[in-house]
PAMAR-125786 format. One record per atom (N, C-alpha, C, O): residue in three letters; y negated, z negated, x; residue number from 1. Coordinates in nm, 4 decimals. Last residue first. Example, Ala and Ser with C-alpha at 12.3 -4.5 7.8 and 13.67 -1.06 7.14 Angstrom:
BEGIN
SITE/SER/0.2250/-0.7080/1.2850/2
SITE/SER/0.1060/-0.7140/1.3670/2
SITE/SER/-0.0030/-0.7870/1.2900/2
SITE/SER/-0.1138/-0.8039/1.3409/2
SITE/ALA/0.5690/-0.7800/1.3190/1
SITE/ALA/0.4500/-0.7800/1.2300/1
SITE/ALA/0.3300/-0.7800/1.3200/1
SITE/ALA/0.3319/-0.8465/1.4236/1
//
This chain:
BEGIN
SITE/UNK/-0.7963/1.8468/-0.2275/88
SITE/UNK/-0.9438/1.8814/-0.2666/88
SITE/UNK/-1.0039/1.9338/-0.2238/88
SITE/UNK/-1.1167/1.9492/-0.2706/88
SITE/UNK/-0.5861/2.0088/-0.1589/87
SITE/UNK/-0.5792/1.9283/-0.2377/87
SITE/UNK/-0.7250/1.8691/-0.3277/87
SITE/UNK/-0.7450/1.8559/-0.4485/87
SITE/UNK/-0.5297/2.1511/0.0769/86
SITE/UNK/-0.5772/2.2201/-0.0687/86
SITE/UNK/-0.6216/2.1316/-0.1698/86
SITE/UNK/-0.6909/2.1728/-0.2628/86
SITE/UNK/-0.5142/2.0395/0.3145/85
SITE/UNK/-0.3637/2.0427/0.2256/85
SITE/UNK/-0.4047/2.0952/0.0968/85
SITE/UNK/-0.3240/2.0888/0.0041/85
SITE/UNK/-0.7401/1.9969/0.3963/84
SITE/UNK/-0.6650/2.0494/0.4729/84
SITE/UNK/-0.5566/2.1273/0.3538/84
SITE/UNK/-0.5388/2.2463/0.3279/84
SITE/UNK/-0.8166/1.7861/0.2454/83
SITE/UNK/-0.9190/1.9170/0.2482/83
SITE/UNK/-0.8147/2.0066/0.2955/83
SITE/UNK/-0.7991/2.1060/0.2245/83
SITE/UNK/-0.6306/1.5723/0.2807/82
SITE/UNK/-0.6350/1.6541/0.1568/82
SITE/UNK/-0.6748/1.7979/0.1508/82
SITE/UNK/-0.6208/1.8933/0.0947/82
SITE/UNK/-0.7380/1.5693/0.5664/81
SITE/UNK/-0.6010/1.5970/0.5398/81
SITE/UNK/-0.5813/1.6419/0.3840/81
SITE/UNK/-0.5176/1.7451/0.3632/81
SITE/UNK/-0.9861/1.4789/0.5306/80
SITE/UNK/-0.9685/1.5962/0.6288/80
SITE/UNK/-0.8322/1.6336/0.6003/80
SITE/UNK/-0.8124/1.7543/0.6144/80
SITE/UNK/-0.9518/1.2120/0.3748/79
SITE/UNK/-0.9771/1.3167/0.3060/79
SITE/UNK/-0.9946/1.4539/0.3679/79
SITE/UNK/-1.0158/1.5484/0.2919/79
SITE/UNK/-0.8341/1.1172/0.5781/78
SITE/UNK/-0.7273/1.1247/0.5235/78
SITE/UNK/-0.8043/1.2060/0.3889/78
SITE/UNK/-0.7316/1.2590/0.3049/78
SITE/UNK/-0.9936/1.0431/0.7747/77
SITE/UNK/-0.9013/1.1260/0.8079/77
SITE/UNK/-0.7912/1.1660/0.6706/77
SITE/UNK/-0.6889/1.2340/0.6786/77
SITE/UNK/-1.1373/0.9148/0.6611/76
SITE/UNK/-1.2186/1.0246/0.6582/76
SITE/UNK/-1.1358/1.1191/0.6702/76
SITE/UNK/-1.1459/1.2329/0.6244/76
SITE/UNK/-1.0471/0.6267/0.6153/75
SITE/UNK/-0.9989/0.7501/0.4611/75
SITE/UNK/-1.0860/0.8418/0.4791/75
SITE/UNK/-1.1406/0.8867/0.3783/75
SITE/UNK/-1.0056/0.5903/0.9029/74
SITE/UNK/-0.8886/0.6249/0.8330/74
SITE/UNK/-0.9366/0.7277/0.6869/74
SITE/UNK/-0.8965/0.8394/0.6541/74
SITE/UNK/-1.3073/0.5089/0.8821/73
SITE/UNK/-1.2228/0.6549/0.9425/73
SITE/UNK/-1.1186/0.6972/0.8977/73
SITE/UNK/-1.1061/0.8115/0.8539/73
SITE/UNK/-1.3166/0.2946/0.7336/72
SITE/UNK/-1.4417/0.4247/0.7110/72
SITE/UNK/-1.3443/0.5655/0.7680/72
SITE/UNK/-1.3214/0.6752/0.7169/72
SITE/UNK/-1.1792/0.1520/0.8629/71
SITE/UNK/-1.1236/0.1491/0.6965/71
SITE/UNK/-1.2082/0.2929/0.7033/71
SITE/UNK/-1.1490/0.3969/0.6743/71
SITE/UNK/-1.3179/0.0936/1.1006/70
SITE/UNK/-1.1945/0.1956/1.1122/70
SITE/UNK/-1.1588/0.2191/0.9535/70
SITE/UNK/-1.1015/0.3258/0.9313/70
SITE/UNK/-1.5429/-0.0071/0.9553/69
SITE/UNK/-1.5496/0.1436/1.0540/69
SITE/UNK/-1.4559/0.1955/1.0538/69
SITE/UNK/-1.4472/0.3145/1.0236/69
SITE/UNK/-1.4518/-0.2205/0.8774/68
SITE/UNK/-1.5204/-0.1410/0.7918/68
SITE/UNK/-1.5016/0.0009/0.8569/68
SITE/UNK/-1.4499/0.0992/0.8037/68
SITE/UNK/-1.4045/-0.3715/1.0932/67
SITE/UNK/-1.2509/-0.3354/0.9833/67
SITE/UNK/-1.3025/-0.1885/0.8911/67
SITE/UNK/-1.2359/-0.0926/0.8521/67
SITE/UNK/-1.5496/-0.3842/1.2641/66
SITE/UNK/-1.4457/-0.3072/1.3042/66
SITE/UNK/-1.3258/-0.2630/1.2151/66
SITE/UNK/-1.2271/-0.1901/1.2247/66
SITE/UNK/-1.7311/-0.5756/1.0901/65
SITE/UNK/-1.7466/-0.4132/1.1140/65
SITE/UNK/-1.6411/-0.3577/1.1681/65
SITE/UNK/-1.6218/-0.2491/1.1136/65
SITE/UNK/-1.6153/-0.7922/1.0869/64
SITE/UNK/-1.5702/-0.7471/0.9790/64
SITE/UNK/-1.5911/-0.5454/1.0182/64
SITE/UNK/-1.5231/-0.4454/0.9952/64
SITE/UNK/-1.6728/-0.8596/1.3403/63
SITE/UNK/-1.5301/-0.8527/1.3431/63
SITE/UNK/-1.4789/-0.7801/1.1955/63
SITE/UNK/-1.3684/-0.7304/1.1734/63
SITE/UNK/-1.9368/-0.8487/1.3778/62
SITE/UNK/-1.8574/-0.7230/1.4671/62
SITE/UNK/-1.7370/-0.7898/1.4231/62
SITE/UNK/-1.6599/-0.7633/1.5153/62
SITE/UNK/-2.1504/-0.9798/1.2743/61
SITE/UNK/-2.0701/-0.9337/1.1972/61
SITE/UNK/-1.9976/-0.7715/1.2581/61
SITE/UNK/-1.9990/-0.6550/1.2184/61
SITE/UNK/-2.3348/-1.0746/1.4683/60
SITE/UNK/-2.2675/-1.1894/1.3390/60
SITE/UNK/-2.1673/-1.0806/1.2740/60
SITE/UNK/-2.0875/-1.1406/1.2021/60
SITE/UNK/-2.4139/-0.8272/1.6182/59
SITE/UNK/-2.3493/-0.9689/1.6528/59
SITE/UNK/-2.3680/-1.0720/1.6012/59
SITE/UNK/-2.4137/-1.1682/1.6629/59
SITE/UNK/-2.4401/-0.6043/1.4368/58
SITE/UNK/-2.3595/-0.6157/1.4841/58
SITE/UNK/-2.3152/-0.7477/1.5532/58
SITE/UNK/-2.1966/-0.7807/1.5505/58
SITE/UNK/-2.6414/-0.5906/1.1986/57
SITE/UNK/-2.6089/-0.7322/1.2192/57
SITE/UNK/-2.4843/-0.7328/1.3346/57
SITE/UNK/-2.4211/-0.8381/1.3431/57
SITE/UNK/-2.6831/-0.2944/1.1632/56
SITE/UNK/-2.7609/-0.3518/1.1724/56
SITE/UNK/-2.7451/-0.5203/1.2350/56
SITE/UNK/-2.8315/-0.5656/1.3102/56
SITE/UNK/-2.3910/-0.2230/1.0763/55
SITE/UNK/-2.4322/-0.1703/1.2047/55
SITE/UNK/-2.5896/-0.2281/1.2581/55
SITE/UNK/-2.6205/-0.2123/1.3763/55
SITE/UNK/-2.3061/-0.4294/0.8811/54
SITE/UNK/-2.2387/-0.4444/1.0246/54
SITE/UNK/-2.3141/-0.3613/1.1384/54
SITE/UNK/-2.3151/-0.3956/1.2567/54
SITE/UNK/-2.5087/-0.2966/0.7190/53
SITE/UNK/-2.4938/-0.4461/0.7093/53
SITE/UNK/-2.4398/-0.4390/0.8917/53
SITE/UNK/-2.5110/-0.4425/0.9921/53
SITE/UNK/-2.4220/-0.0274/0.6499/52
SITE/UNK/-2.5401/-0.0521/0.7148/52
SITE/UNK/-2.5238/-0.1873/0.7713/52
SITE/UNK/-2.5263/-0.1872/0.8944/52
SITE/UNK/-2.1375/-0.0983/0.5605/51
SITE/UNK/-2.1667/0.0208/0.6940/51
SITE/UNK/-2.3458/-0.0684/0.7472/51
SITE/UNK/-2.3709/-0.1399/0.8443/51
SITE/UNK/-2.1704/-0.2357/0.3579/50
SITE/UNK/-2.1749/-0.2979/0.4731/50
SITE/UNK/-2.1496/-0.1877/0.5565/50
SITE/UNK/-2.1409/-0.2354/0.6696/50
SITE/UNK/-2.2588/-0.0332/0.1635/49
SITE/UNK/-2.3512/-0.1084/0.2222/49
SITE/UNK/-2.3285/-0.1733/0.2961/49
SITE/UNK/-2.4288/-0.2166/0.3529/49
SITE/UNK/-2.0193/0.0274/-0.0090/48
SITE/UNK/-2.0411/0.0937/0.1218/48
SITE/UNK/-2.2076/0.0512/0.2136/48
SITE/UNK/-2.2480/0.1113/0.3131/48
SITE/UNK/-1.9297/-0.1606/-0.2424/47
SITE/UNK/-1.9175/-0.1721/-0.1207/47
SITE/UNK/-1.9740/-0.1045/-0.0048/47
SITE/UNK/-1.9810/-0.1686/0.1000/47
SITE/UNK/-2.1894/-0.2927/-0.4182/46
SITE/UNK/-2.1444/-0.1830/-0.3567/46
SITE/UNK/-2.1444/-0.1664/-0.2580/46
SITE/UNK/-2.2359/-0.1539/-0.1765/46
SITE/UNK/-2.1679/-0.5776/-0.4698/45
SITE/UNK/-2.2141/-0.4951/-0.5967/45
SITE/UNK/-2.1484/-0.3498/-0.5276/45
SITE/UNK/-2.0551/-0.2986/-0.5894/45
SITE/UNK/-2.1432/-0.7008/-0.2531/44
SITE/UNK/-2.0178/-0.7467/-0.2785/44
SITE/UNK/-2.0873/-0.6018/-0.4264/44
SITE/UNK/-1.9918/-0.5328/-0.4620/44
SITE/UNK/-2.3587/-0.5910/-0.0871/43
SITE/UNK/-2.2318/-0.5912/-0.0612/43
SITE/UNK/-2.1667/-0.5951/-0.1809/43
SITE/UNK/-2.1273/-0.4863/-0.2228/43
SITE/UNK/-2.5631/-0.7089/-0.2283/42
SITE/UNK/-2.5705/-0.6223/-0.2520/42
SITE/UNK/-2.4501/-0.5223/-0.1729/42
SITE/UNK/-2.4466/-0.4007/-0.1918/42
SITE/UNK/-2.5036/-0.9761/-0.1883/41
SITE/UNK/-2.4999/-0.8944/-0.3040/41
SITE/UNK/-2.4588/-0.7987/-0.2926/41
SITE/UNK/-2.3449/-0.7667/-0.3265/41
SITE/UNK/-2.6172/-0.9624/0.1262/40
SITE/UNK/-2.4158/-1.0266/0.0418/40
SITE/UNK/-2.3945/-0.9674/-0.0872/40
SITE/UNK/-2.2876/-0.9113/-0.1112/40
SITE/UNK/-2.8414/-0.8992/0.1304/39
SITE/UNK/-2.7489/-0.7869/0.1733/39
SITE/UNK/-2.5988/-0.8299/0.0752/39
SITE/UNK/-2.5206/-0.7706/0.0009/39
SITE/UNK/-2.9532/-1.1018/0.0186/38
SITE/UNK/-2.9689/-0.9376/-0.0794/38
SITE/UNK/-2.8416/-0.8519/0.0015/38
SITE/UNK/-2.7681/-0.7667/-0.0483/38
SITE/UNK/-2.9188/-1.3271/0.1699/37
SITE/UNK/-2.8628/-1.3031/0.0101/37
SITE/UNK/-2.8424/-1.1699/-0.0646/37
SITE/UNK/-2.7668/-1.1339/-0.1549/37
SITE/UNK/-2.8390/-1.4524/0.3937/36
SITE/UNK/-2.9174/-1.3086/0.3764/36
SITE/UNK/-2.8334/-1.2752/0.2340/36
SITE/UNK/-2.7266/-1.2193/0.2090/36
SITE/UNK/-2.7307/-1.6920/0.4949/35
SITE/UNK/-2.8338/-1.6662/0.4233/35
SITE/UNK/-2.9112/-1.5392/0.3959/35
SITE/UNK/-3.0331/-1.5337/0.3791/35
SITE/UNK/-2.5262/-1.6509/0.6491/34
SITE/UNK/-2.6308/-1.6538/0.7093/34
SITE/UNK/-2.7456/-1.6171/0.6325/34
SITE/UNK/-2.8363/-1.5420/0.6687/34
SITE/UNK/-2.3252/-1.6567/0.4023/33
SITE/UNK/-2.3014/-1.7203/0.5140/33
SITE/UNK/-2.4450/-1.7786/0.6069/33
SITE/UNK/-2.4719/-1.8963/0.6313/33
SITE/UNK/-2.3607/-1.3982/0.3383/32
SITE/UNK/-2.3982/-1.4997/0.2614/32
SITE/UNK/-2.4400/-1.6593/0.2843/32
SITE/UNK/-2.5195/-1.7395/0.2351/32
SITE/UNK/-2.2665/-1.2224/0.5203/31
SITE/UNK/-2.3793/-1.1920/0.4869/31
SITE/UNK/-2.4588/-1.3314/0.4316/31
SITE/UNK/-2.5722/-1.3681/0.4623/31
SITE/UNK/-2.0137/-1.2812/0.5202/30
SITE/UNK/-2.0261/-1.3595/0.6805/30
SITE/UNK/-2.2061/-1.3273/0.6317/30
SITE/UNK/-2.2875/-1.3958/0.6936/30
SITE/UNK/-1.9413/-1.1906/0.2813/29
SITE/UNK/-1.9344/-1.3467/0.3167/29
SITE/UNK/-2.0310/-1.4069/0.4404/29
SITE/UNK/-2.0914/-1.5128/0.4568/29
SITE/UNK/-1.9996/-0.9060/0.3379/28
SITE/UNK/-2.0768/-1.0207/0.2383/28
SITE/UNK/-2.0131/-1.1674/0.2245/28
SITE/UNK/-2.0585/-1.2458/0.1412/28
SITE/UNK/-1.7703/-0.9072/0.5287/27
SITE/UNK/-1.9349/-0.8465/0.5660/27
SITE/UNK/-2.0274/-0.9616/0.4394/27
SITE/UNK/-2.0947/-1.0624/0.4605/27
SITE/UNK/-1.5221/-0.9410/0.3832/26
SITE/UNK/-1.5717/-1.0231/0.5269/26
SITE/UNK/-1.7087/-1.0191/0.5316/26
SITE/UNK/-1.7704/-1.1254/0.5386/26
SITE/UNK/-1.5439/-0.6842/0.2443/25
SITE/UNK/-1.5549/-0.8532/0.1413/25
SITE/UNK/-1.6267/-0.9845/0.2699/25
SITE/UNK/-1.7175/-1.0674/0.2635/25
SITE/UNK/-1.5141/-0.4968/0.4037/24
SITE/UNK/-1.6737/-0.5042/0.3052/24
SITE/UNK/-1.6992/-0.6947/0.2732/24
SITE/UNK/-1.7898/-0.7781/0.2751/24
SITE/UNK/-1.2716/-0.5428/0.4911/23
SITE/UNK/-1.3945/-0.5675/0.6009/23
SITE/UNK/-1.4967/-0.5786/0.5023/23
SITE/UNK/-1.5731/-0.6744/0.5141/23
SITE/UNK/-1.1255/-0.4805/0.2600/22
SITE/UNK/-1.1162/-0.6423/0.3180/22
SITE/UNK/-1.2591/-0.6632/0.4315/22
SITE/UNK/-1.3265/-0.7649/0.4478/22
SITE/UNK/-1.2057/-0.1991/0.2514/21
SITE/UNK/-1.2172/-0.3467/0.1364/21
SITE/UNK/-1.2362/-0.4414/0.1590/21
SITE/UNK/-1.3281/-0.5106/0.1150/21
SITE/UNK/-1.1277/-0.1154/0.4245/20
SITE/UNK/-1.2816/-0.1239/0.4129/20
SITE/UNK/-1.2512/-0.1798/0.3431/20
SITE/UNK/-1.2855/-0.2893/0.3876/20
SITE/UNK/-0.8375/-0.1380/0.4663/19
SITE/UNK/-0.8972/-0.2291/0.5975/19
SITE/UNK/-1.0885/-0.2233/0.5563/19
SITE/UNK/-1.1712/-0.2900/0.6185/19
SITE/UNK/-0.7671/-0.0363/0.2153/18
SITE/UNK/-0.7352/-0.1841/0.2333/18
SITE/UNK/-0.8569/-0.2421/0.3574/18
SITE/UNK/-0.9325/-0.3391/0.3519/18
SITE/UNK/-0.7962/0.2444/0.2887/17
SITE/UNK/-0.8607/0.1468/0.1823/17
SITE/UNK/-0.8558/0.0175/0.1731/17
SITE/UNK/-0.9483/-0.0426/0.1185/17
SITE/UNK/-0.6349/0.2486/0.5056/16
SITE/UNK/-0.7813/0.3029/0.5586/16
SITE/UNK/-0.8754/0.2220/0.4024/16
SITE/UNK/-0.9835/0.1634/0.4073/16
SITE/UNK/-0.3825/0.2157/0.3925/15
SITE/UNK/-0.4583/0.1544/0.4755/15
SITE/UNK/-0.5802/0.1606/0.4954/15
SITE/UNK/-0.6391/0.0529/0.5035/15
SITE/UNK/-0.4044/0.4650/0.2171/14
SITE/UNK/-0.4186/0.3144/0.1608/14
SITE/UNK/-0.4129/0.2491/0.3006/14
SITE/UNK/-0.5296/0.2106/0.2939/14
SITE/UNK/-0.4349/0.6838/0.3755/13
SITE/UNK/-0.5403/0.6475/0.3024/13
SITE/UNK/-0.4855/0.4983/0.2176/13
SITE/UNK/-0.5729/0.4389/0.1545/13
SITE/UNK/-0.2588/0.6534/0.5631/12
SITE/UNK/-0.3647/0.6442/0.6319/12
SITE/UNK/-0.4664/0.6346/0.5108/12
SITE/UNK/-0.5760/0.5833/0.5334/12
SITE/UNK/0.0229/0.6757/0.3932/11
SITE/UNK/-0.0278/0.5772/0.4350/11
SITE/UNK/-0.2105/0.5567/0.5020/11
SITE/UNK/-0.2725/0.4520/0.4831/11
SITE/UNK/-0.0515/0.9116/0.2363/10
SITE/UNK/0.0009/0.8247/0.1859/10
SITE/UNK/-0.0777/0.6731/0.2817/10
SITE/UNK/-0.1752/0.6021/0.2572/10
SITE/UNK/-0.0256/1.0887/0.4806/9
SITE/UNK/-0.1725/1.0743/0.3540/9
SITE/UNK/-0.2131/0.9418/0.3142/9
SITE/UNK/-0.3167/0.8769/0.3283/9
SITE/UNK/0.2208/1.0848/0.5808/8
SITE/UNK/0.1107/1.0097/0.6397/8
SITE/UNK/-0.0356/0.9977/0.5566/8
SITE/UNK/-0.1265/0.9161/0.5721/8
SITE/UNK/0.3562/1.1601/0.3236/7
SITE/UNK/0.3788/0.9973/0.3459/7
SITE/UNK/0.2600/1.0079/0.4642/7
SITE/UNK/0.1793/0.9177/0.4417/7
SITE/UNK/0.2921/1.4470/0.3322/6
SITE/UNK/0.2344/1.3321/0.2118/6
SITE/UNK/0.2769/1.1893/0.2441/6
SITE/UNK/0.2215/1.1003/0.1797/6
SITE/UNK/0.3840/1.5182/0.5824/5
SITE/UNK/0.2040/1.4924/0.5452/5
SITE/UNK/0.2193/1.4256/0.4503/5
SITE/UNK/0.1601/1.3179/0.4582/5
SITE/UNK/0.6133/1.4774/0.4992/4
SITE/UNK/0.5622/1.4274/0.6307/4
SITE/UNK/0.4702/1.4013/0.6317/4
SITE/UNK/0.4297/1.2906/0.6672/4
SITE/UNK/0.6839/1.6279/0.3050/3
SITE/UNK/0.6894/1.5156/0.2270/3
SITE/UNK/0.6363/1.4705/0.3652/3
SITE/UNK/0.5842/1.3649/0.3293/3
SITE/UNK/0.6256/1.8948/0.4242/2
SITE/UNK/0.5381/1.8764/0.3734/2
SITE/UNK/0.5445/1.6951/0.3260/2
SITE/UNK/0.4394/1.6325/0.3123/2
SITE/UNK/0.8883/1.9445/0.5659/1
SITE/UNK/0.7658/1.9256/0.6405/1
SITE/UNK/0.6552/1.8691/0.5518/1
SITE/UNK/0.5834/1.7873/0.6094/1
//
């Protein structure tokens, strides 16, 4: 039972890292894109600023936000599952 949780860990937190990575990188392009220089920076310097970015710019940047949000959930669910599992 337990190698069950560690392969869904497994996966929901490297997905869930992949899909905010790739959405952050989208966010400061599509940021840079429309000339908003401090946000793209200040994206691409640290990632968790396109949370704000996508929820503020939702229509220029609802395709990266959906990556960011769900990337955001997946590794919420998957630190609820460590918490869970003792782990941290």
């Amino acid at each position: 039972m337990i190698q069950y949780i560690v392969i869904a860990t497994l996966l929901t937190g490297s997905i869930g890292l992949m899909l905010f990575v790739i959405g952050s990188i989208f966010s400061a392009v599509v940021a840079l894109g429309n000339k908003q220089h401090l946000f793209g920076w200040s994206i691409i310097l640290f990632l968790p600023i396109s949370l704000i970015y996508c929820a503020k710019h939702w229509d220029i940047a609802s395709y990266s936000g959906k990556m960011v949000y769900s990337g955001a959930g997946l590794l919420s669910l998957t630190a609820i599952i460590l918490k869970i599992g003792g782990v941290i």
